[in-house]
N, C-alpha and C positions, 0 to 999 in steps of 0.2 A: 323472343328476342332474336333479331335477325342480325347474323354478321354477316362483313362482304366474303367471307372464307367461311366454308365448313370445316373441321377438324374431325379427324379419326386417326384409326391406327391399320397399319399395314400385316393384316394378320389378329385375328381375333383377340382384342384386350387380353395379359396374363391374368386377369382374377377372373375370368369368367368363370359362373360356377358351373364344377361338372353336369347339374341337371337346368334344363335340356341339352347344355354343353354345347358343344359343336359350334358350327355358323350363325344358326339359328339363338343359340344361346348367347354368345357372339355380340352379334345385332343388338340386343333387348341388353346385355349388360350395358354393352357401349350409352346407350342411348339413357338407362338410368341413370349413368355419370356425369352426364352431359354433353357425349360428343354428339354429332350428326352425320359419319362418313364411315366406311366400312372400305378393308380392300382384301380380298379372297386370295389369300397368298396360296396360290397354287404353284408354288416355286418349284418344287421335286415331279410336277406331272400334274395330270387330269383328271383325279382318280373321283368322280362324282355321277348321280346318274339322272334323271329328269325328273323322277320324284323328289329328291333332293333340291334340285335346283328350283322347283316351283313352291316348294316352302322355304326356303331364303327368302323368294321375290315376295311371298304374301306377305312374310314378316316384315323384312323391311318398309312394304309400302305402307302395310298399318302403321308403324311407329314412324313412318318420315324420312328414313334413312337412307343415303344415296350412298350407291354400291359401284366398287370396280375391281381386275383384276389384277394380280401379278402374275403372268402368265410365267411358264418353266424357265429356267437361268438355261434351259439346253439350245434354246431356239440361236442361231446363227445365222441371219441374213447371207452372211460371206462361207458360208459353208462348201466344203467340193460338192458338183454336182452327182455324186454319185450320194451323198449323206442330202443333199437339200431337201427332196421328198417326203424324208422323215422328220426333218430339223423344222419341215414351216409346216408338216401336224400338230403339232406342240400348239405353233400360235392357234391354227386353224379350229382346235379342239379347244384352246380357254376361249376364244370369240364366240365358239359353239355355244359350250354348255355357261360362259357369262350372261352372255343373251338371254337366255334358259333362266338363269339366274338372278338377272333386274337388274346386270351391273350395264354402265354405259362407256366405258372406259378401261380398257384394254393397256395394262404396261409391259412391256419388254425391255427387256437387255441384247439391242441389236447385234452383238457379235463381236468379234475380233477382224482387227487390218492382218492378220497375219505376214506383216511387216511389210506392209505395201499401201502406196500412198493412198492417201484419203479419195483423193477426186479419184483414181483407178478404182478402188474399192464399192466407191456409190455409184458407178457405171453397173455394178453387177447386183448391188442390192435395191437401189430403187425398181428398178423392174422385176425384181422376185414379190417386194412391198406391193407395188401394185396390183400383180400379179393375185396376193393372199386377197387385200381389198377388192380387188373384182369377183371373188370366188366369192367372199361373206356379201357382198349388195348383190349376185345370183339367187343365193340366198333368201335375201329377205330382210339382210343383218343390219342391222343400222348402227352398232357399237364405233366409236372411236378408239385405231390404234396408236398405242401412246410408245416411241420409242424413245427410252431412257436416259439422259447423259449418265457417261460412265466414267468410273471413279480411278481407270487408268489408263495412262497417255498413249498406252499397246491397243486399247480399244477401241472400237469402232464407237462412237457416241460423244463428239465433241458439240460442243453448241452448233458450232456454224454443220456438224456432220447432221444431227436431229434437223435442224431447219433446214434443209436441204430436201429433205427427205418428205419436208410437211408441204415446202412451196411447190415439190412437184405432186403430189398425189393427195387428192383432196380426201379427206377420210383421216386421217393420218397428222396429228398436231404430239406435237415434245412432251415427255413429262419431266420436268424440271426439277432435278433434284441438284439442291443448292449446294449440300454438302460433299458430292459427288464433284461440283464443279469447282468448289475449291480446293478438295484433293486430287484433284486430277495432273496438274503437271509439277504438284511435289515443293512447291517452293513456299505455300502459302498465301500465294496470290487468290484475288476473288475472294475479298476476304473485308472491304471496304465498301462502302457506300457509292461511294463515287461510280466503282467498276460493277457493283449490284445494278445501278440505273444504266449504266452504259450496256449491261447485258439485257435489261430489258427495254432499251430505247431497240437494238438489236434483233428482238422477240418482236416488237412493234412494227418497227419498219418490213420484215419480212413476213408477216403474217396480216399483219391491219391491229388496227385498234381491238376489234371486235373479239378478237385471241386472249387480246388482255382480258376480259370476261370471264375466261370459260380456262385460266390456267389449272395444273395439276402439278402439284408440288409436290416433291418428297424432303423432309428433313430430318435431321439428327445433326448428334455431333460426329466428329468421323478423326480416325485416328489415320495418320499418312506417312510414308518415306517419299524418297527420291521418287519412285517409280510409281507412286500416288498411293489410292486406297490402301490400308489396311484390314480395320476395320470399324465399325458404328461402335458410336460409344455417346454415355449418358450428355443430357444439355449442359449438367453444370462443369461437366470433367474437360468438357472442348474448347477450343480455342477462335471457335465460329462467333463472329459478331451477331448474334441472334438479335438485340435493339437496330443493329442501323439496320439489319436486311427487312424486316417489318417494317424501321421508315421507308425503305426504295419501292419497298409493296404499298405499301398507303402513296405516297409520292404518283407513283406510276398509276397510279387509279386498278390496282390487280384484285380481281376477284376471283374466286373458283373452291377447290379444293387443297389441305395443307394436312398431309397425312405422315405420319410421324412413322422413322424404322429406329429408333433409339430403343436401347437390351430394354429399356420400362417401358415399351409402349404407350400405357395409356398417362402415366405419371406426366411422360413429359407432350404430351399430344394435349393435356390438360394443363399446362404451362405454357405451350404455345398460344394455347386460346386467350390465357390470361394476356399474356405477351401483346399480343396483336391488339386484346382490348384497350389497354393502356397506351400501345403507340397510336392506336386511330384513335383514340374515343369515343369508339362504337359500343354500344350494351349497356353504356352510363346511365 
């Protein structure tokens, strides 16, 4: 059964059984559940080696499964230049050993404005960005890097900041995390149909139709103040319109991947699928 969306979880399903465990094990529970998507949460570092990483990829490609990373929460595009060296190994090291790994899809947490305007800010990190992408197509690398909308308003990672970043440096497209975007300036907003289409007529316009294709989604429910994120919390406990933002996705003609950071991973990454089936009536 094919949908327009894959579905997984960010971070190996919680019931995976200890044996084979791991990534590996991972993959292969995911997949008896029913999802189809994997994402290598390598949020705390890189800690993996090449034999590692070349049985992931065998696995996954046996059972079908399409893989990507979370690369370290430490990377900072807006980093001082005396830390950037070490701040864009982080990314440099998950595009490495993702590659290695069969994943095609690279996501980060671009940084902090450290309280300086946006357009000042992308003066200094799209040419680090590109910078990294030149390094991985030296390379060989062919992975997409996915920079994250972030879930506060202190952050570097507003829509129009991600699309910026993607219309200048080819390699480089948003991963759209919907829950992020309606915690992001604290009020509740981005929380309606209306403004889901408008955000991705926006996605459209600056990237082409073609991006519709190939999106990457991150969702949950997400707990918020004034000052945005706090933290991910289950589908049923939030206040996220999960029905219309599935309509603006079917609506908008969006395909790609919809990988779930809710505390039940697979529970609710297996609710969304339901979810989506019923608003498109795909899988009937």
């Amino acid at each position: 059964m094919s949908l327009s969306f894959r579905f997984g979880t960010v971070g190996s399903p919680e019931a995976t059984p200890p044996k084979p465990g791991g990534t590996v094990g991972g993959i292969q529970y995911a997949a008896s559940i029913g999802l189809d998507a994997l994402e290598l949460a390598w949020v705390q570092g890189v800690h993996i080696g090449e034999t590692a990483c070349a049985s992931i990829k065998q696995t996954a490609a046996e059972i079908g499964m399409v893989l990507s990373v979370h690369a370290p929460y430490y990377i900072n595009l807006n980093g001082d230049d005396e830390k950037w060296p070490r701040l864009r190994q982080y990314l440099i090291n998950a595009a490495h050993f993702g590659n290695l790994a069969g994943a095609t899809d690279i996501i980060f947490h671009p940084g902090t404005y450290f309280g300086r305007p946006a357009d000042e800010v992308l003066r200094v990190t799209i040419p680090r960005l590109q910078g990294c992408v030149d390094e991985l197509r030296a390379d060989g690398n062919t992975v997409t890097l996915r920079p994250e909308i972030s879930g506060k308003a202190a952050m570097l990672g507003s829509l129009s900041d991600v699309l910026a970043m993607a219309q200048a440096i080819p390699g480089v497209i948003p991963c759209i995390d919907f829950a992020h975007l309606h915690a992001r300036l604290g009020d509740g907003a981005m929380n309606t149909y209306a403004e889901w289409m408008s955000a991705l007529d926006l996605y459209c316009q600056s990237l082409g139709d073609q991006a519709l294709q190939h999106m990457h989604i991150h969702l949950s429910g997400i707990n918020y103040g004034p000052k945005g994120e706090k933290n991910h919390l289950i589908m049923d406990a939030a206040d996220l319109d999960f029905r219309n933002l599935m309509r603006a996705l079917h609506a908008a003609g969006v395909k790609g991947r919809i990988m779930c950071e809710s505390p039940v991973l697979e529970v609710d990454a297996l609710k969304f699928r339901q979810l989506w089936m019923e608003v498109s009536g795909e899988g009937e």
